[in-house]
N, CA, C and O atoms as CSV, one atom per row, in Angstrom:
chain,resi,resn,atom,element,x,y,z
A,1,UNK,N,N,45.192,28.937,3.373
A,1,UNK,CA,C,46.041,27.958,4.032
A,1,UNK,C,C,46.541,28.544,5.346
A,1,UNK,O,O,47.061,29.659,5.384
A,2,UNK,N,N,46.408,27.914,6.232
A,2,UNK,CA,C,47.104,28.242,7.775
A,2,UNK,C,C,48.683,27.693,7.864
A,2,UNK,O,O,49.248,26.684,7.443
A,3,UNK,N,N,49.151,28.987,8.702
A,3,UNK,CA,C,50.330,28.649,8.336
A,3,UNK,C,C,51.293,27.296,9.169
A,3,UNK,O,O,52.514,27.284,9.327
A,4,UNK,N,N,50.259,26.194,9.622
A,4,UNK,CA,C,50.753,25.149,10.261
A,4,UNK,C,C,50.501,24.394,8.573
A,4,UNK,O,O,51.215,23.421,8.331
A,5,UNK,N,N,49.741,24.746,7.729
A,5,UNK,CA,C,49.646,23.784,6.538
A,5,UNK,C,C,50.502,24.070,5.712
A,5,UNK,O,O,50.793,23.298,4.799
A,6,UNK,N,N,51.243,25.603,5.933
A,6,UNK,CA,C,51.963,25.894,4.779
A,6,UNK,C,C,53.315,25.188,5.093
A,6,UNK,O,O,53.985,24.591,4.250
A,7,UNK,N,N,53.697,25.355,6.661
A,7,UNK,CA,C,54.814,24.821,6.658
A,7,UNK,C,C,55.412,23.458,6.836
A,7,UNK,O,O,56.597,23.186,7.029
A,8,UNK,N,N,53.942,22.300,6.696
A,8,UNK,CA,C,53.956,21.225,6.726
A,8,UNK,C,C,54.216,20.987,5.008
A,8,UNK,O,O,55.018,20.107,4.696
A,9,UNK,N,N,53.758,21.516,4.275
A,9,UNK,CA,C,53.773,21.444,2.991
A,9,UNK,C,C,55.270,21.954,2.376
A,9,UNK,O,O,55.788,21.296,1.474
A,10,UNK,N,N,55.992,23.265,2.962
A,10,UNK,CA,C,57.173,23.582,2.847
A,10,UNK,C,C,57.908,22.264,3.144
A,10,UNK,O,O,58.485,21.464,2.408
A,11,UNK,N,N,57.673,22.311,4.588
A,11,UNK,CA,C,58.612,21.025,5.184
A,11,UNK,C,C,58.945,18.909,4.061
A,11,UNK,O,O,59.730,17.964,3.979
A,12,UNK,N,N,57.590,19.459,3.516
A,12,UNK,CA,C,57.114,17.695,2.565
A,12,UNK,C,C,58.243,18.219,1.177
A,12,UNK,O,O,59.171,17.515,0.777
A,13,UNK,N,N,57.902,19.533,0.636
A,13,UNK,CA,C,58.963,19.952,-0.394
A,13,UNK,C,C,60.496,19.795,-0.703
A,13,UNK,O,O,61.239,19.394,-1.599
A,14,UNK,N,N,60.554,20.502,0.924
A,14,UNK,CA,C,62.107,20.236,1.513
A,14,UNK,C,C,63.484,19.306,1.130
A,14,UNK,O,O,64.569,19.262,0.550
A,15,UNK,N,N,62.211,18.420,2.191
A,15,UNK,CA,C,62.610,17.159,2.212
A,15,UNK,C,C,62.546,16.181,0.472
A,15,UNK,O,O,63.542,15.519,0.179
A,16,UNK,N,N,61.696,16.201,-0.217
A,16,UNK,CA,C,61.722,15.647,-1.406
A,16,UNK,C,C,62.926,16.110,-2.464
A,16,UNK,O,O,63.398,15.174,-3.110
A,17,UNK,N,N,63.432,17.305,-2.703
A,17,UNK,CA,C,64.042,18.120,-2.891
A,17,UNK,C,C,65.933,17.794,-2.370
A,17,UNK,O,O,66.958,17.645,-3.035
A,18,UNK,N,N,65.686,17.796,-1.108
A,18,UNK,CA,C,66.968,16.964,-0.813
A,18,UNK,C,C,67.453,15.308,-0.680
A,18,UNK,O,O,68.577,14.843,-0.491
A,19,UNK,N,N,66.259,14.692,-0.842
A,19,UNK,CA,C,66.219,13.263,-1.266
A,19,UNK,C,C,66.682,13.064,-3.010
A,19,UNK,O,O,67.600,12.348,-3.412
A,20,UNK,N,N,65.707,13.964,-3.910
A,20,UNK,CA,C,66.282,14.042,-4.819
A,20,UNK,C,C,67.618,13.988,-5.461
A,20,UNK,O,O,68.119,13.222,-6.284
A,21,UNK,N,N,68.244,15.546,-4.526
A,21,UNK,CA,C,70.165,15.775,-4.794
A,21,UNK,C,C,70.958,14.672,-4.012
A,21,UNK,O,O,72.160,14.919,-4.109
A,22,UNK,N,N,70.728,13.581,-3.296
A,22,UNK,CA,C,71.548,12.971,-2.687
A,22,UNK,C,C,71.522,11.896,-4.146
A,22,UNK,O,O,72.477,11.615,-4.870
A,23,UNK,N,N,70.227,11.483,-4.248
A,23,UNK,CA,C,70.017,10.201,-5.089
A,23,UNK,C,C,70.677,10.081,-6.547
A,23,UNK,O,O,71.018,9.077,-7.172
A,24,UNK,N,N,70.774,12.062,-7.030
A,24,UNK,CA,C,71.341,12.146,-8.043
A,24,UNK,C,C,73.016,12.359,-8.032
A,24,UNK,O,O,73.777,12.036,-8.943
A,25,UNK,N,N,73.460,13.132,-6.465
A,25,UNK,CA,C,74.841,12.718,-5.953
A,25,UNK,C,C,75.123,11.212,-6.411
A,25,UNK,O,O,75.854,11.006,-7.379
A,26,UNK,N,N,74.586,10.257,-5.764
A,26,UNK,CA,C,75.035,8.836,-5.312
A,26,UNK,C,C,75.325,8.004,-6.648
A,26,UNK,O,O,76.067,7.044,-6.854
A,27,UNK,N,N,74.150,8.991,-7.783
A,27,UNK,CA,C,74.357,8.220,-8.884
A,27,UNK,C,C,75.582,8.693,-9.768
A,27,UNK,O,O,75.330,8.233,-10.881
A,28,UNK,N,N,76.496,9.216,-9.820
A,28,UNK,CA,C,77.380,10.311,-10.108
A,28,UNK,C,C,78.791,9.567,-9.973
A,28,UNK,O,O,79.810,10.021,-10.493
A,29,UNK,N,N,78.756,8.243,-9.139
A,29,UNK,CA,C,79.967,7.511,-8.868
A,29,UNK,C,C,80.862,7.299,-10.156
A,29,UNK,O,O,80.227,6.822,-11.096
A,30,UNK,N,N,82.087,7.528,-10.383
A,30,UNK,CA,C,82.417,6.645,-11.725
A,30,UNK,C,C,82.574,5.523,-11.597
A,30,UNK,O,O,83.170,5.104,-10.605
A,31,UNK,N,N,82.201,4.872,-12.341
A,31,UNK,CA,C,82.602,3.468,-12.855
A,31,UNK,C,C,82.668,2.897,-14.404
A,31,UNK,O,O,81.863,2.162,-14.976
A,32,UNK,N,N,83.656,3.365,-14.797
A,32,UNK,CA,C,84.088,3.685,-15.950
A,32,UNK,C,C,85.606,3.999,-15.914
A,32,UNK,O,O,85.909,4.946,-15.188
A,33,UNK,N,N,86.825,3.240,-16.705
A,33,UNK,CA,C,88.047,3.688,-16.916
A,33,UNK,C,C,88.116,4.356,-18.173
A,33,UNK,O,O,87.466,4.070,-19.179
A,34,UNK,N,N,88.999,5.317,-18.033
A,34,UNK,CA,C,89.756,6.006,-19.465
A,34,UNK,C,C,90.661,4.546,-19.805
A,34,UNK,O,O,90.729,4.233,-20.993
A,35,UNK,N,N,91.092,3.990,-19.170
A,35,UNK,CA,C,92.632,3.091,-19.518
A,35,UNK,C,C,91.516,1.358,-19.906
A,35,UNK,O,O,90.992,0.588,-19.102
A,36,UNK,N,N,91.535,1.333,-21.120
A,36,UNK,CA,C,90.360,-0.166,-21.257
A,36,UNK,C,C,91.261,-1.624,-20.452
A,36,UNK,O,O,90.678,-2.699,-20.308
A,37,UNK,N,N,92.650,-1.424,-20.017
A,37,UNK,CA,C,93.178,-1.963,-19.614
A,37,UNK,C,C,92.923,-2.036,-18.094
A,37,UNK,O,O,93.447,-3.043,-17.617
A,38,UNK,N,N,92.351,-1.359,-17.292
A,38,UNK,CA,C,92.010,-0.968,-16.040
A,38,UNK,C,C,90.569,-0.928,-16.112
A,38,UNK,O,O,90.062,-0.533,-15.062
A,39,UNK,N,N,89.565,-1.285,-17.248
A,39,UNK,CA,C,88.711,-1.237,-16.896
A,39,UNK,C,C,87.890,-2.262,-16.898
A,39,UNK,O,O,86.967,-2.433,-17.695
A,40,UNK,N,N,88.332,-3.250,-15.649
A,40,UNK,CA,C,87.795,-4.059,-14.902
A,40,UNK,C,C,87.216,-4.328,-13.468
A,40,UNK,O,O,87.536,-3.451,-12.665
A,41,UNK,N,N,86.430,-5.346,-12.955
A,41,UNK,CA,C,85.911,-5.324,-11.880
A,41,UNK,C,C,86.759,-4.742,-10.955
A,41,UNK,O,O,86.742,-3.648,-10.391
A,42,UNK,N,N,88.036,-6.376,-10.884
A,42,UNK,CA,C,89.155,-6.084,-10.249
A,42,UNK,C,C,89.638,-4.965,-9.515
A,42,UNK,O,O,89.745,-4.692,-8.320
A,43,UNK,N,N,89.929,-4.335,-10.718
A,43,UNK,CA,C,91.001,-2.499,-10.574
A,43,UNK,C,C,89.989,-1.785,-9.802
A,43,UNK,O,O,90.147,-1.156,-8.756
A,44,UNK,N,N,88.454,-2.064,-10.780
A,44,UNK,CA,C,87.899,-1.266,-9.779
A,44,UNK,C,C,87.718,-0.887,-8.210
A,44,UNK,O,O,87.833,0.146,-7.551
A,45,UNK,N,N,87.347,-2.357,-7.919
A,45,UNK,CA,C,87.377,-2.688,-6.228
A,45,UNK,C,C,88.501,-2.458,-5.632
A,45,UNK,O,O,88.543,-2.168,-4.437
A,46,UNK,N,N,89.966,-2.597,-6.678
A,46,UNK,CA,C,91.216,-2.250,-5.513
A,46,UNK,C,C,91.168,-0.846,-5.417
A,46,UNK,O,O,91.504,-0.207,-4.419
A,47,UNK,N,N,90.600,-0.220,-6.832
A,47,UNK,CA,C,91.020,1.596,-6.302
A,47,UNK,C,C,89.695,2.127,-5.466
A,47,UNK,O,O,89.785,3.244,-4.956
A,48,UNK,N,N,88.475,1.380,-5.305
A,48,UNK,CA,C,87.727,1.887,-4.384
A,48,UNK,C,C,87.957,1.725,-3.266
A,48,UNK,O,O,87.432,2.425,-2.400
A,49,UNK,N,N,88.789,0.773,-3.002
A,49,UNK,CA,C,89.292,0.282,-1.345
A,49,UNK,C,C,90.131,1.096,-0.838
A,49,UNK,O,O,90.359,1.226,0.365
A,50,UNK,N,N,90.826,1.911,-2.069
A,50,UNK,CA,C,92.141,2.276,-2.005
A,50,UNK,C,C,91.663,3.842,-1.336
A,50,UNK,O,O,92.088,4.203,-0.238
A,51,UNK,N,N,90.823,4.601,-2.080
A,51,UNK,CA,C,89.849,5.478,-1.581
A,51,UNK,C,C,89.334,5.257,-0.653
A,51,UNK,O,O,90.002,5.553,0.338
A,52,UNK,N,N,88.277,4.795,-0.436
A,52,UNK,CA,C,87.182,4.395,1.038
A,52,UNK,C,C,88.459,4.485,1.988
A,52,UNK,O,O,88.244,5.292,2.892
A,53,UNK,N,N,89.790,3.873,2.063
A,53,UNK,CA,C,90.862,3.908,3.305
A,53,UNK,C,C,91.306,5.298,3.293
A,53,UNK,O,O,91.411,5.944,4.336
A,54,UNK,N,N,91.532,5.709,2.301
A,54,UNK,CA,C,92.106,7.190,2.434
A,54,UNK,C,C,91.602,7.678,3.216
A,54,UNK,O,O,91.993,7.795,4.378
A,55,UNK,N,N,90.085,8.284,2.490
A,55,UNK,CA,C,88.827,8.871,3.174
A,55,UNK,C,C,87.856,8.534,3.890
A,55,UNK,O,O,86.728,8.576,3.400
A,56,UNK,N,N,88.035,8.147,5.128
A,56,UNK,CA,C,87.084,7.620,6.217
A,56,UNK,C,C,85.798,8.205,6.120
A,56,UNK,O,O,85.866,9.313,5.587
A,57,UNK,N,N,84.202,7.736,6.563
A,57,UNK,CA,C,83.375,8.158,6.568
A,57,UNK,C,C,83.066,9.578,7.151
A,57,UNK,O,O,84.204,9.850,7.535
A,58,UNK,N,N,82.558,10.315,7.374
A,58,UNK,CA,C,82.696,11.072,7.783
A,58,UNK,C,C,81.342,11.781,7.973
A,58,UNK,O,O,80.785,11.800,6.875
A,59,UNK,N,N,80.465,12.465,9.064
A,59,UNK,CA,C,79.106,12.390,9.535
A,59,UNK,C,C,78.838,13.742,8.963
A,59,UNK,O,O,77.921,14.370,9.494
A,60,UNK,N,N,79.447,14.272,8.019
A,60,UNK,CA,C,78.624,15.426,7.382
A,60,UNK,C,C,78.932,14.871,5.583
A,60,UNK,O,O,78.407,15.551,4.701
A,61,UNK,N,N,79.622,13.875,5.260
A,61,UNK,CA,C,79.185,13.244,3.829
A,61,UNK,C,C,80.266,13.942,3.044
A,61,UNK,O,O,80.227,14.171,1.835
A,62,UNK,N,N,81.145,14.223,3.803
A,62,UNK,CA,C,82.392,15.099,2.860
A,62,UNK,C,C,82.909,14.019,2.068
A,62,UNK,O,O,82.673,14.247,0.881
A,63,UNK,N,N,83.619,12.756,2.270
A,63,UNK,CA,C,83.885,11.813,2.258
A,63,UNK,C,C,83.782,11.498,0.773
A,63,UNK,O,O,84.711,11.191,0.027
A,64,UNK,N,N,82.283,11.647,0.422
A,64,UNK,CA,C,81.545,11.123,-0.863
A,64,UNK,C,C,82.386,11.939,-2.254
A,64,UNK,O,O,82.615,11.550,-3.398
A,65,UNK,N,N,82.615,12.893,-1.721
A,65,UNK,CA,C,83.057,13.821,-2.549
A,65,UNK,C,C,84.461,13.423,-2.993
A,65,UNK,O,O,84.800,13.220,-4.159
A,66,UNK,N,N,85.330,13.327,-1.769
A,66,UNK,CA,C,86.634,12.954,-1.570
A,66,UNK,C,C,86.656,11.840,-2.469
A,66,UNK,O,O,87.307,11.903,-3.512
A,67,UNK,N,N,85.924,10.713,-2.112
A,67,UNK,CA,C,86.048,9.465,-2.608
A,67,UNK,C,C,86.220,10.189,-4.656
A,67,UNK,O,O,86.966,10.472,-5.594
A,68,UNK,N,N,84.982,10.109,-4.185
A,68,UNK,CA,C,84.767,10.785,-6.186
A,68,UNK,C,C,86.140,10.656,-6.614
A,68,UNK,O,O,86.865,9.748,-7.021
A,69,UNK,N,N,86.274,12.388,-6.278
A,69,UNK,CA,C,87.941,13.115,-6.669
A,69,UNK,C,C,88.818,12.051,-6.700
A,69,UNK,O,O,89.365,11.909,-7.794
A,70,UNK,N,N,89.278,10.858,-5.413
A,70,UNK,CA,C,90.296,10.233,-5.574
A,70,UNK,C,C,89.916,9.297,-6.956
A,70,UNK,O,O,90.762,9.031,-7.809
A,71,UNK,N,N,88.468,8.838,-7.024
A,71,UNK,CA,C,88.701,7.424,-8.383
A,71,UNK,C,C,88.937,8.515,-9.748
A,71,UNK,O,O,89.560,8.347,-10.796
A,72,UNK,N,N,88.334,9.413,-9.350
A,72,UNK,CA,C,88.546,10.409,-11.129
A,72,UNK,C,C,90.399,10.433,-11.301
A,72,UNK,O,O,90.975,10.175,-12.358
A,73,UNK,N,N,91.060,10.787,-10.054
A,73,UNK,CA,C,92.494,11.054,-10.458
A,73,UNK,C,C,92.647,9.903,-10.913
A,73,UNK,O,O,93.017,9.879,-12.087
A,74,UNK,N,N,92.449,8.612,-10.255
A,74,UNK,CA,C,92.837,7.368,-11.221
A,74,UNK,C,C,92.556,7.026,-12.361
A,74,UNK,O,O,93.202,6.250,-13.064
A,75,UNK,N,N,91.446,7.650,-12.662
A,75,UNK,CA,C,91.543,7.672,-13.902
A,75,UNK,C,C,89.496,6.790,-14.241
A,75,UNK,O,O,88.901,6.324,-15.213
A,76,UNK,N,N,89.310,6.930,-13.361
A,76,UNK,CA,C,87.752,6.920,-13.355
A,76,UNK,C,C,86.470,7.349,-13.494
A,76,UNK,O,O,85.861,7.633,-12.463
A,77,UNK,N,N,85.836,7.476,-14.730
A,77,UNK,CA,C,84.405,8.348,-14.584
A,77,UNK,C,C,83.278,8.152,-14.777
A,77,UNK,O,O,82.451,9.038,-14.559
């Protein structure tokens, strides 16, 4: 293999590899209450709104994380 094939092939790995961890990040959201009383559409959408405002987007994806942490303190998983 020449090493323009190896690192086209590194590069195809890479990339699959970090497509992977985002997709399995993204799936990781809670949506789920501990409280069966809170665990509705409703509550949901107000405490995700409530989050998403906290934590503005942010161009390196910190955000995602943030978000998480805030619905888990409410009581979300």
């Amino acid at each position: 293999m020449t090493l323009t094939k190896l690192g086209k092939h590194l590069t195809k790995i890479t990339m699959t590899l970090l497509v992977g961890s985002f997709l399995m990040g993204c799936s990781s959201y809670p949506d789920v209450n501990t409280d069966p009383a809170k665990n509705n559409k409703v509550t949901f959408q107000r405490d995700a709104l409530d989050c998403a405002q906290s934590y503005p987007d942010s161009g390196s994806g910190v955000h995602v994380k943030q978000r998480i942490a805030c619905m888990n303190l409410k009581g979300w998983h």
